[in-house]
N, C-alpha and C positions, 0 to 999 in steps of 0.2 A: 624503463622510463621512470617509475617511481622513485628508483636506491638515486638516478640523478638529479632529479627534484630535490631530494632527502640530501645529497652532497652537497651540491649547489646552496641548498640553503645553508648549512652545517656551514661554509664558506664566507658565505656572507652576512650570516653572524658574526666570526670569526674577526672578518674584516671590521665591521663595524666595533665591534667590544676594541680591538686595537687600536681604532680610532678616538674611542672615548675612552682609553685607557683602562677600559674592566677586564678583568681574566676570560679569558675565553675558553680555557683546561682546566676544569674542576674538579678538585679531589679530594674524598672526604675520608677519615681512617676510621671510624669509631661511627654505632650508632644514633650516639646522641647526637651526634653533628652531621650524619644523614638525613634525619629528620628534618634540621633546623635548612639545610640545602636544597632539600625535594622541598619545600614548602615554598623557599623567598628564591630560588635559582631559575632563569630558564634553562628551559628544555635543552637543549642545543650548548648550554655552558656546561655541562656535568659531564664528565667522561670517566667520572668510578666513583663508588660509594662500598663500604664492605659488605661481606658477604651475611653480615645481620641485617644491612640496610635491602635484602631481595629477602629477607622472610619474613610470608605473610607472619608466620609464626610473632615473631617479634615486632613488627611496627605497621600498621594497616597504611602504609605508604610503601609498601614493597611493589604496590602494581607500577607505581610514579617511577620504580628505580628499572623495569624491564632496558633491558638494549645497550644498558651502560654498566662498563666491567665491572666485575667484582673483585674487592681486596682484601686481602688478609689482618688488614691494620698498620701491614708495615711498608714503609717507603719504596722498598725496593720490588714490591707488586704492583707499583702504579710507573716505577720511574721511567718506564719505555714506552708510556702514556702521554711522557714531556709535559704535564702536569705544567702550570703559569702559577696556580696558584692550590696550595692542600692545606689542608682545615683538619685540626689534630685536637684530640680532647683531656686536654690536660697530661697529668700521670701516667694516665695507660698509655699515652703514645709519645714517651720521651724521645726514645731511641728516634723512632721516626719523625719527629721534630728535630732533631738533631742531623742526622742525613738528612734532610730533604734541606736544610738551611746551609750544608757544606756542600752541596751541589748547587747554587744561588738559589733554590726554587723558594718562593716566596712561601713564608707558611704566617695562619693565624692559630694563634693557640685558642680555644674555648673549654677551659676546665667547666666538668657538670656541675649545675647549678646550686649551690645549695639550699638558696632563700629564692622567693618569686622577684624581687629585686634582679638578681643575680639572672635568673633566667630573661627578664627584658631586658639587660644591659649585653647577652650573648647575641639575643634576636639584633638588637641593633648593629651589634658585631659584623655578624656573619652578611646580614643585609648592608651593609660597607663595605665589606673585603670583596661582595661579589658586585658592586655596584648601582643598586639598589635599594638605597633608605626609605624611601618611601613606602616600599614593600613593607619592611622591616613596622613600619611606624603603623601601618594599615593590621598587618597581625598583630600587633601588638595590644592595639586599638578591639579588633575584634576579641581578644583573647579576655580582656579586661571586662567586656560585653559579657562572655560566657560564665566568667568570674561572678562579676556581681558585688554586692557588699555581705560580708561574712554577715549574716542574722544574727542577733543581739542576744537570740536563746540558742544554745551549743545544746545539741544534745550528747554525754558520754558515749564513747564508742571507744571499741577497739580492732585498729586495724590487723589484721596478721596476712603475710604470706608467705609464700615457700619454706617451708624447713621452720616454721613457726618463729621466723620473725617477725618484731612489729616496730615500726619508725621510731623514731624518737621523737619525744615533742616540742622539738627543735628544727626538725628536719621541713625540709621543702615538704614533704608527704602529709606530715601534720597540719601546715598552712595554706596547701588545697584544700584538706578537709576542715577547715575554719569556716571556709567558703559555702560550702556545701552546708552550713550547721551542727558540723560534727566539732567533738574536742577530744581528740585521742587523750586516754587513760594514761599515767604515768605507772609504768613497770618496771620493780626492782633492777630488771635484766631485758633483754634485747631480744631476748626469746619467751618464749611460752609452751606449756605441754598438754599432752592430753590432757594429762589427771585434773592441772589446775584452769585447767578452763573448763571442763565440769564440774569441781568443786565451788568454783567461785564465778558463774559466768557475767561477760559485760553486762550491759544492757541491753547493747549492740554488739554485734561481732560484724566486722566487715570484711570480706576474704576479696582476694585476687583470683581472675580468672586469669592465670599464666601459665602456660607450661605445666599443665598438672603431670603429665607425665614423666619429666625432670627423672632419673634414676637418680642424682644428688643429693635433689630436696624434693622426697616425695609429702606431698600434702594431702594424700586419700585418710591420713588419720584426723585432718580438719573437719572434714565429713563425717566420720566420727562421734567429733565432740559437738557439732551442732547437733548431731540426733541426740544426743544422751542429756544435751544439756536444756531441750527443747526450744531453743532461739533460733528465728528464722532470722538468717544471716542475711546481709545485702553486700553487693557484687560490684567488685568494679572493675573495668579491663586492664590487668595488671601490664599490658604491652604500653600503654599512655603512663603509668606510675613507675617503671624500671630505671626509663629516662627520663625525668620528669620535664615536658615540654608543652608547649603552647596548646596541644593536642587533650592534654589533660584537663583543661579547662573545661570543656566538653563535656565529660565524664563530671565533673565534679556540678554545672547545670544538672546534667540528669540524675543524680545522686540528691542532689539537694528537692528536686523535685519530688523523687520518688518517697525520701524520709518524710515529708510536711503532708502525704498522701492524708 
């Protein structure tokens, strides 16, 4: 009796989204555009997100992605899904923009953000394609909340993660942490090492809790140079900074919080 309640409905969403012209098969290739779907999609629209968008690992919206397929990123793991409409993230998902637009399936591109700009002109995107602006304007609304106005005293910091990179201060990552009162450090290079972040430490060091385990880009030598250099580092959930999305606004509240302590 349940799975036909559950169909039954699945049905008459269906019916109704064709009636007001919204997609009713949603599919998304890429995590950053899983996130921005599980947030502004109903339930009953989504019928695959990739296999980034079901790890808690990587986005604390993997519980939202349960019951609906998972995909590799590319077109031809959703296309027996008959997908109405698929959400592809720029670059990384050419090929599958390309297929999925020579099969007629309607596709919107959402290249990842680089400026907070950029990130509310996506949210309104996505909140469109699936038929729902208002959602879109309501997160955006709240995210601007969480945001706040960047405080007038920055204090220096330096962000680093995995494999001892640190943003550029240019990047979307940098103008979250505007937000929060941070002003990332400008660095010769894009990396950093042990030696020289015990030799010359920030003032601040802010690490990512991501994936420390990575075999790629292991970070247990971060730990390291905070001991040696005696700076109590401050943390932020590097699964909201990877992608940077409306989710990161959150974090950057509590970061700003925790620094003015």
């Amino acid at each position: 009796m349940g799975r036909l309640i559950a169909l039954l409905a699945v049905l008459a969403f269906a019916a109704t989204a064709a009636e007001a012209g919204t997609p009713a098969r949603v599919a998304s290739l890429g995590l950053c555009t899983d996130e921005l779907v599980l947030l502004l999609a109903e339930p009953n629209q989504l019928v695959s997100v990739s296999f980034l968008g079901h790890d808690l690992r990587e986005t604390p919206l993997a519980t939202k992605a349960q019951g609906l397929h998972s995909n590799d990123g590319r077109f031809s793991s959703v296309a027996h899904l008959k997908p109405d409409l698929v959400i592809t993230g720029g670059a990384v998902n050419r090929f599958a923009r390309e297929l999925a637009e020579q099969t007629g399936t309607h596709v919107v591109d959402v290249p990842p953000p680089l400026t907070l700009a950029e990130l509310r002109n996506n949210i309104r995107t996505v909140a469109a394609a699936l038929g729902h602006p208002a959602r879109g304007a309501a997160l955006i609304a709240w995210m601007e909340t969480k945001l706040g106005s960047a405080p007038a005293n920055a204090h220096d910091a330096l962000m680093v993660v995995a494999g001892g990179l640190t943003p550029d201060v240019h990047s979307i990552a940098a103008e979250l942490l505007a937000h929060a009162g941070i002003r990332q450090m400008v660095m010769p290079s894009s990396r950093v090492t042990l030696e020289g972040l015990v030799a010359t430490p920030p003032p601040l060091l802010i690490l990512s809790r991501y994936r420390a385990d990575q075999f790629s880009l292991p970070q247990d030598w971060l730990g390291t140079a905070t001991r040696l250099s005696g700076r109590t580092p401050a943390y932020v959930d590097g699964r909201l900074w990877s992608c940077p999305g409306p989710l990161a606004a959150a974090d950057v509240a509590r970061l700003r919080a925790e620094i003015t302590q």
